[in-house]
C-alpha positions as CSV (number, residue, x, y, z in Angstrom):
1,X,214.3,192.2,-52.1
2,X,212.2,191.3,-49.2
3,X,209.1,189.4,-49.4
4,X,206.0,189.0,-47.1
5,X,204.4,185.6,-46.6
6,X,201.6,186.4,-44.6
7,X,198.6,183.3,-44.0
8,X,195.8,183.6,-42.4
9,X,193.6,180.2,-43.4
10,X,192.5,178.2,-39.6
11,X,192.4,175.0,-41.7
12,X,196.8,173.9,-40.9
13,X,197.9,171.4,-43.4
14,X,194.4,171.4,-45.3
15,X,194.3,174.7,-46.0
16,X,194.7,175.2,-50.1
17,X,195.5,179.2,-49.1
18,X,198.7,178.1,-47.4
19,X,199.4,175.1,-50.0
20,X,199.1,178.0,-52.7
21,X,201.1,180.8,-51.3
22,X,203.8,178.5,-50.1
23,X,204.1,177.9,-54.0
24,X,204.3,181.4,-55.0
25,X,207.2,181.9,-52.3
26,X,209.3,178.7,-53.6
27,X,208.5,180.2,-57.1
28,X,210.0,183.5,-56.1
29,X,212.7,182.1,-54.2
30,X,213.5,180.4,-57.7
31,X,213.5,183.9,-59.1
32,X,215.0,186.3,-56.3
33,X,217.6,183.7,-55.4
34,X,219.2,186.6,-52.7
35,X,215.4,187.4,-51.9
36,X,214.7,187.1,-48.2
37,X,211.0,185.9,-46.9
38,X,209.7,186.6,-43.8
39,X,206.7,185.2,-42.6
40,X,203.4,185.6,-40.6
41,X,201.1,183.4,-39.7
42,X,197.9,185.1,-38.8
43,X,196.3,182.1,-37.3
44,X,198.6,181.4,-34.6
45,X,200.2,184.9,-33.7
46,X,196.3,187.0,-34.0
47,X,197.1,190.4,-33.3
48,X,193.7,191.8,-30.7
49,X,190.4,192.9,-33.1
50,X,190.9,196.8,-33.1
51,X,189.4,198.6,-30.4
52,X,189.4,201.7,-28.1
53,X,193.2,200.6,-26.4
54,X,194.4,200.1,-30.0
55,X,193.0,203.4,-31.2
56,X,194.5,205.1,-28.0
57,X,197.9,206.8,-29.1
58,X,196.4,207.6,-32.8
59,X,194.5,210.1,-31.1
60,X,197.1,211.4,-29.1
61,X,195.6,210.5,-25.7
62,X,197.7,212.5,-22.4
63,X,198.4,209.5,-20.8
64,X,198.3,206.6,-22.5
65,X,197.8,203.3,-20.3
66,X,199.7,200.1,-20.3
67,X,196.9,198.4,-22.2
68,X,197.4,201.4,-25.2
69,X,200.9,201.1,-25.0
70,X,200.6,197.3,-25.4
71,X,198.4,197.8,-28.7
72,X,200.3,200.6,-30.0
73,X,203.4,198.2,-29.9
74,X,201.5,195.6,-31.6
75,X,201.0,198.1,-34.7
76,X,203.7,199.5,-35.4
77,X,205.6,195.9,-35.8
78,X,203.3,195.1,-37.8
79,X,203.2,198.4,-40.3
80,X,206.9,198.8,-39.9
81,X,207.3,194.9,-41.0
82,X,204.2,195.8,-43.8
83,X,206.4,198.7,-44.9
84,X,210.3,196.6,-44.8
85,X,208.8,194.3,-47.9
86,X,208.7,195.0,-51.5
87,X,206.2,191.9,-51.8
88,X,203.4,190.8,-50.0
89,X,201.9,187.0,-50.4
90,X,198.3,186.9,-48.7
91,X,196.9,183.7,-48.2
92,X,193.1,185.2,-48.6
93,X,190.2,182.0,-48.1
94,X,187.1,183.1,-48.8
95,X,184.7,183.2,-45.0
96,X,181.1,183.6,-45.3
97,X,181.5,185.9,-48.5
98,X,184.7,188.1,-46.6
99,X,188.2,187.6,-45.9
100,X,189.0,186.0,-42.0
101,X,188.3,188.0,-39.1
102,X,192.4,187.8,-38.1
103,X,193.2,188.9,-41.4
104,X,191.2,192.0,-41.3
105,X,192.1,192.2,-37.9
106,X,195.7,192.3,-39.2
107,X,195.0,194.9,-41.8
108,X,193.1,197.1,-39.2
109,X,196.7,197.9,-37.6
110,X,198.1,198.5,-41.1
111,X,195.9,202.1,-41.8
112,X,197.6,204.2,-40.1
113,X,197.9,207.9,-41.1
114,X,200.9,208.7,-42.1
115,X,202.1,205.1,-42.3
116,X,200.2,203.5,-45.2
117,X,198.4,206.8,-45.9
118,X,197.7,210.7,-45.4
119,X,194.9,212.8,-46.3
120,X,195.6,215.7,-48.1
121,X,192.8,218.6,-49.5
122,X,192.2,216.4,-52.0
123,X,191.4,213.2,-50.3
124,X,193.4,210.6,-48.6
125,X,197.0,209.6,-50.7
126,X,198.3,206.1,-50.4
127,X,201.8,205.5,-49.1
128,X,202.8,202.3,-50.0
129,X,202.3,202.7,-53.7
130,X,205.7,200.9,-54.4
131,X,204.7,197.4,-53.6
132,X,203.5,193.9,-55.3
133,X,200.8,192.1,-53.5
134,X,199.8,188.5,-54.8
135,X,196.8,187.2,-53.2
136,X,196.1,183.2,-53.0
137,X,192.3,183.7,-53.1
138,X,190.7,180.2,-52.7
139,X,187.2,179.7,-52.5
140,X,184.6,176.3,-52.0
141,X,182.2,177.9,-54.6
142,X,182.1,179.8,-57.8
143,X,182.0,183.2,-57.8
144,X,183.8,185.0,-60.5
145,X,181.3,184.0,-63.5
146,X,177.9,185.1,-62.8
147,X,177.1,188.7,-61.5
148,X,175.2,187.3,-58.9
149,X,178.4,185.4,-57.4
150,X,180.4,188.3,-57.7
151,X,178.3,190.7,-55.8
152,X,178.7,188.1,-52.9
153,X,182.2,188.1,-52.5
154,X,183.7,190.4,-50.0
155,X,186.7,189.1,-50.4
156,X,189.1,189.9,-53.7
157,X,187.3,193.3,-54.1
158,X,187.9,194.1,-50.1
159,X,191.7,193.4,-50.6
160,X,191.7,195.3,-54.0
161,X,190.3,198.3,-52.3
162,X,191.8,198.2,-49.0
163,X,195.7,198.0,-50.5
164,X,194.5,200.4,-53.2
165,X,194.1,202.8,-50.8
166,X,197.2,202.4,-49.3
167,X,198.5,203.3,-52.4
168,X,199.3,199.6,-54.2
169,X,198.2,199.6,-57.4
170,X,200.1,196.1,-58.4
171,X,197.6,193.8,-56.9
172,X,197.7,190.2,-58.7
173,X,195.6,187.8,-57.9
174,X,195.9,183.7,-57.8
175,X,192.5,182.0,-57.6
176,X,191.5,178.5,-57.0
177,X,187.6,178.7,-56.8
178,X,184.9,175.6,-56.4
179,X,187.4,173.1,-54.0
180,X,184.3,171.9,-52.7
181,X,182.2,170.9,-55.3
182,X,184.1,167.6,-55.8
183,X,187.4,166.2,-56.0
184,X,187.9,166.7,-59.9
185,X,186.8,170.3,-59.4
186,X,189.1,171.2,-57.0
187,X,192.1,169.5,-59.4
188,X,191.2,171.8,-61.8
189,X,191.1,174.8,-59.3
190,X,194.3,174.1,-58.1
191,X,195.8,173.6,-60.9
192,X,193.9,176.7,-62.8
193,X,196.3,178.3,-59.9
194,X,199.3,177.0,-60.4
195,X,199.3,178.5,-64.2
196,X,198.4,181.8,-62.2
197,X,201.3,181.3,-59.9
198,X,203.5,180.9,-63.3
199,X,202.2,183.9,-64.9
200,X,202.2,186.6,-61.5
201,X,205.5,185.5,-60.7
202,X,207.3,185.9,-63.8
203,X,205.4,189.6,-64.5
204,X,206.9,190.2,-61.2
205,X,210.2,189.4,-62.1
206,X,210.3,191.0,-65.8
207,X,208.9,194.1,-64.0
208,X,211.7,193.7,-61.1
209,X,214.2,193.5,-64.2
210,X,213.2,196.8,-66.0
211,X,213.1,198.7,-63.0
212,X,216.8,197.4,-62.2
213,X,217.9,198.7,-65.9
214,X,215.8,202.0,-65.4
């Protein structure tokens, strides 16, 4: 099996994001012992903010230019490395209610018709239905209690929506919420997280082992 480590947190060796999906790949590699990870970190290899060049070929332009070709490159390693893994690990921190602008740049280059998914007369068909993605959602407040918080976040429910359209219906999520409102807070957060890593991963597994009997 092939896994997907893919971070996106600008915060380096303070980031709880990276501290937490690191975790869920050691826990994997526990699991999958002749799993292989791959990994992509969006914060130092940011792929451009979609725009006309990167639009260019999808369109299917007569002569595309070097600056189209460039783009066009740039997506399909990243779909074609998307579509190679049967797990993705997103390291998701919550910005300004939304996910980070180089991890929704990265997703940007992942839609692609007939990649991820097709439309068909009755509405667009995922294509990627066959994969596990664990999010590490970490957040300084508290937002999953009150329905005021919840309407806030762009952030879990963007992901949810964005790989359910592609088809993934296995979306788990790890959550360590309120890391800054004090140090005992984000204790319990992260370890609130840990118990999620414990639980994902070994659903993951159990599910891995019945479809190897099937």
């Amino acid at each position: 099996m092939k896994l997907l480590q893919v971070d996106s947190s600008v915060l380096g060796t303070n980031s709880v994001s990276r501290q937490l999906t690191a975790e869920i790949v050691a826990e994997w590699r526990r699991v999958h012992t002749d799993g292989t990870v791959e990994h992509l970190d969006l914060a130092v290899d940011t792929p451009n903010h979609f725009d006309a060049n990167a639009l260019g070929i999808k369109v299917a332009v007569a002569e595309p230019s070097e600056a189209q070709k460039r783009e066009n490159a740039v997506s399909e390693k990243l779909v074609s490395q998307f579509l190679a893994a049967d797990v993705i690990v997103v390291g998701a921190p919550l910005y300004n209610f939304s996910v980070p602008s180089q991890l929704k740049a990265w997703i940007d280059r992942l839609a692609q018709v007939g990649r991820t998914f097709k439309y068909t007369e009755k509405g667009p068909v995922g294509l990627a239905g066959s994969k596990t993605v664990i999010v590490a959602s970490t957040r300084g407040g508290v937002y999953s209690t009150t329905e005021g918080g919840r309407a806030l976040e762009h952030q879990e429910s963007y992901l949810k929506a964005i790989f359910g359209f592609f088809g993934i219906t296995d979306v788990r999520i790890v959550r360590a919420e309120g890391l800054a409102m004090g140090e005992a807070a984000k204790a319990a957060a992260i370890e609130s997280a840990r118990a999620d890593i414990r639980s994902v991963t070994a659903e993951a597994a159990n599910r891995d082992m019945a479809s190897a009997a099937a």
